[in-house]
N, C-alpha and C positions, 0 to 999 in steps of 0.2 A: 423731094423724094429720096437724095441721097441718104440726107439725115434717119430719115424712116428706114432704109436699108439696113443703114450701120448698127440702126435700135436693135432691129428685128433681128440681127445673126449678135447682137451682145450678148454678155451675161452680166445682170444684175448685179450681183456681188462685189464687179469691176466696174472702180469710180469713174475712168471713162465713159464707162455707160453712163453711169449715173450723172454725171456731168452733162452726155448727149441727153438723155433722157429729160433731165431739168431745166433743159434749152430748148428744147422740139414742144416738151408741153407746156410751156411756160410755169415749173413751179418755183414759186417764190416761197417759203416755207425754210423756218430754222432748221437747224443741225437736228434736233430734238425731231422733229416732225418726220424730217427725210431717213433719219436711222430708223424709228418706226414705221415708217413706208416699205423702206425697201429690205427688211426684216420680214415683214408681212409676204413682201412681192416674193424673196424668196420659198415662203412656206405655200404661197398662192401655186406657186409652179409645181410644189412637191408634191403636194396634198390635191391637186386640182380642181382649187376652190372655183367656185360660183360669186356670179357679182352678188347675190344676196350676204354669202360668207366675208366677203373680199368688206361688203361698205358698211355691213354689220363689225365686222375684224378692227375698220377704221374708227369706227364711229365708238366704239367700247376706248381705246383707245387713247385718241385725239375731240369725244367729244363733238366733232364738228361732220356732217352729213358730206362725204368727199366723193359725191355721185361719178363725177367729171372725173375726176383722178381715178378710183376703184374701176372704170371702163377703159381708160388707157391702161393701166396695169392690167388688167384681161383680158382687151385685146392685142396686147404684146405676148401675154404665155400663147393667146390662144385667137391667132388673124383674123379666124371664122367669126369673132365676136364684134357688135358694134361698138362702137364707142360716143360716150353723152358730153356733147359741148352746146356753147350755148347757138351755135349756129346749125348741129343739128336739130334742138327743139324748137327753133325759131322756126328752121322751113318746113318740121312735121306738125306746126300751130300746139306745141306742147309744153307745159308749164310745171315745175313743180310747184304743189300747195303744201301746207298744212301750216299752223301754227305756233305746235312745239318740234323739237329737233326730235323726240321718236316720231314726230307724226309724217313730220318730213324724208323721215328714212321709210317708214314703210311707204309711203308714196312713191321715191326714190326707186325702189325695188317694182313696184307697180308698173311706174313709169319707163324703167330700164326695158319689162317684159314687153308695153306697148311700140318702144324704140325696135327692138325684136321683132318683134310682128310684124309694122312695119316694111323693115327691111327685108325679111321674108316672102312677104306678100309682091311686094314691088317687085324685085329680085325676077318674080315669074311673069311678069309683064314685056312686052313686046319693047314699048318705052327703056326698059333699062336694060335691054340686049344692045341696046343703039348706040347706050350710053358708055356698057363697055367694049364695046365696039370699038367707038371714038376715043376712048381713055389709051386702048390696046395700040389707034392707030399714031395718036398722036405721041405718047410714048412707051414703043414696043422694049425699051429695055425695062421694062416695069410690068411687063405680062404676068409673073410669078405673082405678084398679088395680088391676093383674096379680093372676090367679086364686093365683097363686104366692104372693103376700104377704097375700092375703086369708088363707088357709089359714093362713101363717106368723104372722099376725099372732093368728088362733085358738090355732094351739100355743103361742104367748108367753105369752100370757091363760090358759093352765089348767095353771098352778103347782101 
């Protein structure tokens, strides 16, 4: 939770960051990838892109459908937002499909709005009042963050 801290009060443009950044979420990715990353991340904060812009932005790009990435770089401009790992769509029974790489980006984009959902819907259940309840009680120096990654932070933890 520290490391999330540090992310969260960073700036992008600072390889520190980008250093924490690339350790918290695991990116392994060349020099080439990471400058068009956080190039992107930069103009994602200005412009206050949408994950449709954000994995559309990447995928024009790099080519490659960076669902998981595009939701952490979103949910850092913007904590309200979830974020898509594989242990979130494992505990919401959720899969990306498709075939080719556009088919999988619109899917992506589908599937990020279902992740939303979701979280949303949950959010207003009796169940997840409990749950940050318990996040709040076990650790109160982490009250400031988003109900949204309280939660996310539960579905990480139950592997």
């Amino acid at each position: 939770m520290d490391k999330y801290a540090e992310i969260m009060r960073g700036d992008p443009v600072s390889p520190s960051f980008q250093r924490s950044f690339n350790g918290y979420y695991r990116i392994r990715r060349n020099e080439e990838w990471r400058s068009c990353y956080y190039s992107l991340f930069l103009r994602a904060r200005t412009e206050a892109l949408d994950f449709s812009q954000i994995i559309t932005a990447l995928f024009q790009a790099t080519g490659n459908v960076e669902a998981s990435f595009s939701s952490k770089m979103l949910a850092t401009i913007d904590p309200a937002k979830t974020i898509w790992d594989q242990y979130v769509l494992h505990n919401l029974g959720l899969k990306l499909t498709g075939t080719t790489q556009e088919e999988k980006l619109n899917n992506a984009i589908l599937l990020y709005g279902a992740i939303e959902k979701w979280y949303l819907d949950y959010l207003k259940t009796a169940k997840a009042r409990e749950n940050l309840k318990t996040f709040d009680r076990w650790l109160p120096e982490y009250k400031w963050i988003s109900d949204i990654k309280k939660i996310d932070c539960l579905l990480w933890g139950k592997r």
